[in-house]
C-alpha positions, 0 to 999 in steps of 0.5 A, spaced: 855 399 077 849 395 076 844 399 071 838 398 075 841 402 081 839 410 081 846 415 080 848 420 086 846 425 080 839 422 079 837 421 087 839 428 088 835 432 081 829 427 083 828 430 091 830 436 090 826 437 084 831 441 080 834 439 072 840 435 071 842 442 069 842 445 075 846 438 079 853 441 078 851 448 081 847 445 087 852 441 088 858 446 088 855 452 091 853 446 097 860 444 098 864 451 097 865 453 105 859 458 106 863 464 106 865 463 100 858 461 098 857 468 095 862 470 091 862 462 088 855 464 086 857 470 082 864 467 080 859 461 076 856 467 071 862 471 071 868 466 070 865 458 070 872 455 067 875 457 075 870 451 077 873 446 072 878 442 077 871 442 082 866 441 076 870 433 074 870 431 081 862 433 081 861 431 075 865 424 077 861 423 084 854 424 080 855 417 076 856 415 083 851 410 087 854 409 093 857 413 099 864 408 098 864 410 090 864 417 091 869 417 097 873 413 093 873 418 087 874 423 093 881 420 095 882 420 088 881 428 086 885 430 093 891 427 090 891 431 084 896 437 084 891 444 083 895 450 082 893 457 084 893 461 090 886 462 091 884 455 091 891 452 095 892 458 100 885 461 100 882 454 100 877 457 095 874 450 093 870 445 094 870 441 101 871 434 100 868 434 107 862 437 105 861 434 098 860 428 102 855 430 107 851 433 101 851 426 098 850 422 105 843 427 105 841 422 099 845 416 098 846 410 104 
């Protein structure tokens, strides 16, 4: 990745207007299914470290600065083994799928 190029991290503060801060949550709440929307906004103040395997791969695309790179870091997280009922059987996770239209609102 070239040093001139603008990451999917960078991109996303800029146009949103919010802090590098505040990326990981925007981030996570925007690819969590909606009807889990609400109960991922309580679960990051009451038990962030749930978020852990979710907050790698976030943190992994917003160095990204390509489409392509973060399908790639995508593929590589879905093929990682992630125990628990909640986030296997309940799908109570991030969506591959969205985070990728997330990122596509801002990269080309």
């Amino acid at each position: 990745m070239a040093t001139d190029q603008l990451t999917f991290r960078d991109v996303c503060c800029n146009r949103l207007g919010i802090p590098r801060a505040a990326f990981e949550k925007k981030v996570l709440l925007a690819s969590l299914p909606s009807y889990y929307r609400l109960l991922g906004f309580f679960r990051w103040y009451l038990n962030r470290s749930y978020f852990k395997p979710d907050l790698e791969l976030i943190r992994a695309v917003g160095d990204c600065a390509s489409l392509r790179e973060i399908r790639s870091e995508i593929t590589f997280f879905h093929h990682q083994k992630h125990r628990g009922m909640q986030r296997n059987f309940l799908h109570f996770r991030i969506s591959g799928k969205r985070l990728l239209s997330f990122a596509h609102r801002f990269l080309p």
